[in-house]
C-alpha positions in Angstrom: 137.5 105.4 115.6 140.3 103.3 113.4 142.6 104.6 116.1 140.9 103.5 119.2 140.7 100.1 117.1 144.1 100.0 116.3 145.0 100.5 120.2 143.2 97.4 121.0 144.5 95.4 118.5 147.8 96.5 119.9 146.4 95.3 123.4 145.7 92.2 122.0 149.2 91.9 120.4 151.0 92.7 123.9 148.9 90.1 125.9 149.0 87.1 123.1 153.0 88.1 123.6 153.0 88.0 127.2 151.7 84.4 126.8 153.8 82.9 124.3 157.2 84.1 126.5 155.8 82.3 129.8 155.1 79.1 127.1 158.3 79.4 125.2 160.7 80.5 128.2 161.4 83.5 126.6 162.8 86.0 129.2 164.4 89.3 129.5 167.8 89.8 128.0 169.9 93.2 129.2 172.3 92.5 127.2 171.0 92.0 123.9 168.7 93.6 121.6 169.2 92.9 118.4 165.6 95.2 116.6 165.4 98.4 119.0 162.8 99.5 116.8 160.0 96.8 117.4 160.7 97.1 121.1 160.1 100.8 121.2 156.7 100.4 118.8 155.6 98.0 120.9 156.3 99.9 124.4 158.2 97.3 126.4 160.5 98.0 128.9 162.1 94.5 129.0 164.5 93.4 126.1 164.4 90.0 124.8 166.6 87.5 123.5 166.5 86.7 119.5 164.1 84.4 119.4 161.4 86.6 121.1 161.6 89.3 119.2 161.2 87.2 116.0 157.9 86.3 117.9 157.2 90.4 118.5 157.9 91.0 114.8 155.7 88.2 113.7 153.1 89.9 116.0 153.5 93.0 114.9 153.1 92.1 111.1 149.9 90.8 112.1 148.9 93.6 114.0 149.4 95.9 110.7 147.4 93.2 108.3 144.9 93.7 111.0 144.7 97.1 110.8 144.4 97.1 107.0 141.8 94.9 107.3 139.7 96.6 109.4 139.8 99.6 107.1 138.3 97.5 104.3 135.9 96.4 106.6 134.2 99.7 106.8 132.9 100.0 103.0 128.9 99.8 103.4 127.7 96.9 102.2 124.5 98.7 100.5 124.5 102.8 99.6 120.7 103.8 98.6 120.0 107.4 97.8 117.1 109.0 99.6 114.5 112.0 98.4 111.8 112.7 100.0 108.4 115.5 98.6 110.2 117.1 95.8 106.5 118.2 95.3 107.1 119.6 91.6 104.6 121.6 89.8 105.5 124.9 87.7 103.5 126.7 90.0 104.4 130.1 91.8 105.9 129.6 95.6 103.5 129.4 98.4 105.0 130.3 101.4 108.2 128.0 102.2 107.0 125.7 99.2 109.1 126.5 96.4 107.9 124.3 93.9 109.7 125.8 90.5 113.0 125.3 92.5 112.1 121.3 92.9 113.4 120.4 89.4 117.4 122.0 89.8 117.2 120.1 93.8 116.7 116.6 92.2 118.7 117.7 89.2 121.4 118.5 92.2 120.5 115.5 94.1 120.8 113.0 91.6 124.6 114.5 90.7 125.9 113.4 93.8 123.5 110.1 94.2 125.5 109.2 90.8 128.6 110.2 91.8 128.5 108.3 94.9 127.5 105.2 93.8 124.5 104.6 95.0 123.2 101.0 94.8 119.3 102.4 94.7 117.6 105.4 95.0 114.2 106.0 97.0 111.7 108.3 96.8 109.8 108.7 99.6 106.7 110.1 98.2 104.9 113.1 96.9 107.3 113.7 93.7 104.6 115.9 92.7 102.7 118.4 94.2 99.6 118.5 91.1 98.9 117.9 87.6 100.1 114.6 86.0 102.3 116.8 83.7 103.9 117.6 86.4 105.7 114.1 86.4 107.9 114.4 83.2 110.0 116.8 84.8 110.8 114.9 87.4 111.0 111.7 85.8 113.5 113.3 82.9 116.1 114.2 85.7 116.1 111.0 87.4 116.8 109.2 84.2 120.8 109.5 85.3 119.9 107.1 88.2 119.3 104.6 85.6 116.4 101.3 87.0 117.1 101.4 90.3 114.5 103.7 91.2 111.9 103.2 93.7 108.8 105.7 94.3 106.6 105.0 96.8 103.3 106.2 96.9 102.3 109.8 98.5 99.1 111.5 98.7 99.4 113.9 96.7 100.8 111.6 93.6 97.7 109.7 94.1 95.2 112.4 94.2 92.2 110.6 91.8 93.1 112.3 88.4 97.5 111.5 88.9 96.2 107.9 90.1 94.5 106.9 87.1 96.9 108.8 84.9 100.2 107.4 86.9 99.1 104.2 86.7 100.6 103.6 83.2 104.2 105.1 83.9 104.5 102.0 86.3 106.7 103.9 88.5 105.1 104.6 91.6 104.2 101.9 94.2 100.6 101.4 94.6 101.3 98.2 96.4 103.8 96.2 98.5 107.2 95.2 97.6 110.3 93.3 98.9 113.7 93.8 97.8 116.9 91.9 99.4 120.3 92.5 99.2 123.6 91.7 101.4 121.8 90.6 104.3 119.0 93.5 104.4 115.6 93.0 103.5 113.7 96.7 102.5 109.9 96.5 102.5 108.2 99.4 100.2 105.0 100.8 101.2 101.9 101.8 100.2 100.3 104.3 103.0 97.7 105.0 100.7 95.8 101.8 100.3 93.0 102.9 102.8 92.7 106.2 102.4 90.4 109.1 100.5 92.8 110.5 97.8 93.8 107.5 96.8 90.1 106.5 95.4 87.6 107.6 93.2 84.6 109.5 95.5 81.9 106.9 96.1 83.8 104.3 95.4 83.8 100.8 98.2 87.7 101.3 99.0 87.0 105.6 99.2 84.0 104.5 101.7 86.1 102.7 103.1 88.8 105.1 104.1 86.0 107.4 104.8 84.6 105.0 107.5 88.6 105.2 108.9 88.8 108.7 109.0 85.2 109.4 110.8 86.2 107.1 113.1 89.3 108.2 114.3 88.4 112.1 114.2 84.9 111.2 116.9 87.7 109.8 118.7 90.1 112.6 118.4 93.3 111.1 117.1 95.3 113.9 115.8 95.8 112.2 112.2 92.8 112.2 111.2 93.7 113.9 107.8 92.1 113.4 104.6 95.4 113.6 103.6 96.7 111.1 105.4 95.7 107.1 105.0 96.6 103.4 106.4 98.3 100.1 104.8 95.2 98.0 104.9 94.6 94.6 106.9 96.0 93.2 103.7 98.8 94.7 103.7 99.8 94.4 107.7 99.6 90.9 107.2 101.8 90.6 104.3 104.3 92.9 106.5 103.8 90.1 109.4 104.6 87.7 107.1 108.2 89.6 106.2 109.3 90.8 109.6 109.3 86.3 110.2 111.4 85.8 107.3 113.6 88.6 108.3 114.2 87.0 111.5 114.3 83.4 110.4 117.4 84.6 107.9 118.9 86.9 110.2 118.2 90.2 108.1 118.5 93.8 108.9 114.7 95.3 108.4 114.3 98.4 106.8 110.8 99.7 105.7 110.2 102.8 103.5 106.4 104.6 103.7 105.5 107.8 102.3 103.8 108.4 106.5 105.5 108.2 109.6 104.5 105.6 112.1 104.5 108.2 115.2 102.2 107.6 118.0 100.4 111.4 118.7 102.1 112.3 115.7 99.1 114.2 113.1 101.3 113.2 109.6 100.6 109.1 111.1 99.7 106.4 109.1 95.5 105.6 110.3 97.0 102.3 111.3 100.2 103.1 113.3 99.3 101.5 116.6 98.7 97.8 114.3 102.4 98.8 112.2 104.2 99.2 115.5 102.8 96.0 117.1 103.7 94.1 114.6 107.0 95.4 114.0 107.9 95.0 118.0 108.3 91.0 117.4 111.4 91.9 114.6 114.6 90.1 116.3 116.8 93.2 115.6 116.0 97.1 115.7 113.7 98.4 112.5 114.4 101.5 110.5 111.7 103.1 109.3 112.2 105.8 107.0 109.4 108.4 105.0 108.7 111.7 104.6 105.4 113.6 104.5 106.1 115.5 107.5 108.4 118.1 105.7 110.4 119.6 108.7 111.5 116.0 109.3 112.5 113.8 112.3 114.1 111.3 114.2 112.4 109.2 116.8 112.6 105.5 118.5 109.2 103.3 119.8 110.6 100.6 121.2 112.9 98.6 118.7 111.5 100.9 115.8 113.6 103.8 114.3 111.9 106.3 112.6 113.6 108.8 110.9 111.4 111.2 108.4 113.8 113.2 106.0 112.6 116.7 105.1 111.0 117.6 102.3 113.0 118.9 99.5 110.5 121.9 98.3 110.8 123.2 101.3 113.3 126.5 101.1 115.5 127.4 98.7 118.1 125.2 100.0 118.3 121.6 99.2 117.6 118.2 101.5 118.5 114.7 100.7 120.7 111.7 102.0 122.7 108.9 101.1 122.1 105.6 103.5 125.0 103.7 104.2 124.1 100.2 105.5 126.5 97.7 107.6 125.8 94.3 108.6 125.3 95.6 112.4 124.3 99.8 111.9 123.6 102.3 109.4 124.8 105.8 109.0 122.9 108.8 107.0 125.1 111.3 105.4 122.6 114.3 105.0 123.2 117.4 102.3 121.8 120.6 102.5 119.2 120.9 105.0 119.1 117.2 105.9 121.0 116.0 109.3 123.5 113.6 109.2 122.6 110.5 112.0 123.0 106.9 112.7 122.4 103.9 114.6 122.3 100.4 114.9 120.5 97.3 113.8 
């Protein structure tokens, strides 16, 4: 790529010089060429007198600052280290779930997030798989990462007994959240606010999810899973509310759920269809990234990306990524199992 650059800047070069010698009355000389060099660089046939090629070599001085430039231009301007279902428990493996194996992944994981760089570090739900003890573990190995930690909520760290317990560690997000940096503003989600797991059995906001989930298995939707769940009218308004903001400063939107937002899809947020309407009316293209669905994914609807990193207890090999963000794309580096993609904003 920096060559292909570098040959149109060298365009550029040739044609600014083509105008300055019809301007300047600069014309070919056969009998004098006093730098060789610049003339062969530059690929011209004709020679020019002296006062051209002081214009050639002032041209091609620029063209290498140029260059240079360019190559600084391509450091990200935001890094942010990406985990999804680590799904820890010190239980034995259950088919592909390898749960014991979770803890030396993130202990991998977090390795290279550190050594990278990273400006923040996201996990996309599900740290744990059961029992609030379960959570230590996890936490202890993500302590390198220092504060710039964000969990969002999955279903199974908010099964009832984790939701009451995990509500002291303050780490997880039960709720919305904004975060803006360089230009990119990073909504964090909670895909458990209407749901069943999420609530205590007989509760008004369990009924609630309930009511959700009856209503869109008599109509057949294929996520309707108790272990799936929805933002909430609250909360789609509050993301109506950012995707304006975004495009009244000119931001890059990225969102991060725990649930895809995939039409047909049976790991969907309950209120995918409301998500994706609202998100069409963003000025530039969304990402949307989550886990949940553990064999991962990449998919577009309309001016929304989705891509759904696997789930790290899957196998015995890892799965984790590094998001590099520029003002006009992104780029994923994946590890392990995890594919490496990109796109633009």
């Amino acid at each position: 790529m920096k060559e292909i650059r570098t040959l149109r800047l060298q365009r550029r070069v040739l044609n600014a010089e083509n105008k300055i010698q019809v301007r300047t009355g600069c014309h070919p000389d056969e009998n004098r060429d006093p730098q060789p060099q610049i003339r062969h660089h530059l690929n011209l046939k004709p020679q020019l007198s002296t006062h051209c090629v002081r214009i050639s070599t002032f041209l091609l001085l620029t063209l290498i600052f140029m260059s240079n430039l360019d190559g600084f231009a391509q450091n990200p301007s935001l890094k942010i280290g990406l985990i999804a279902d680590v799904q820890y428990c010190d239980c034995p493996t259950a088919g592909t779930r390898h749960y014991q194996l979770s803890l030396g992944k993130t202990e991998e994981a977090v390795k290279e997030l550190v050594s990278q760089k990273v400006d923040l570090t996201v996990l996309l739900g599900d740290v744990i798989d059961r029992d609030f003890k379960s959570f230590g573990p996890v936490f202890e190995r993500l302590r390198p990462l220092g504060k710039n930690v964000v969990i969002v909520a999955g279903n199974h760290d908010l099964t009832e007994g984790e939701r009451k317990k995990a509500k002291s560690e303050r780490k997880i997000i039960r709720r919305q959240e904004v975060k803006i940096k360089e230009g990119v503003r990073m909504l964090f989600l909670n895909g458990m606010v209407n749901s069943m797991e999420g609530w205590p059995e007989g509760s008004r906001k369990y009924e609630i999810g309930l009511e959700t989930y009856n209503r869109l298995k008599s109509e057949g939707a294929p996520n309707a899973q108790e272990w799936n769940g929805g933002l909430g009218e609250e909360q789609l308004r509050w993301i109506r509310h950012q995707v304006k903001k975004s495009n009244r400063n000119h931001q890059s939107l990225i969102l991060f759920c725990h649930m895809p937002a995939l039409p047909g899809d049976a790991h969907s947020l309950w209120d995918t269809p409301q998500l994706l309407e609202i998100l069409k009316h963003a000025d530039k293209q969304v990402l949307y990234l989550c886990g949940h669905k553990h064999s991962g994914g990449d998919d577009t609807i309309g001016n929304v990306r989705v891509i759904n990193l696997k789930g790290m207890v899957e196998g015995t090999t890892n799965a984790f990524g590094i998001l590099s963000v520029y003002p006009d794309r992104f780029e994923l580096t994946g590890y392990g199992r995890q594919e490496s993609m990109g796109g633009k904003f």
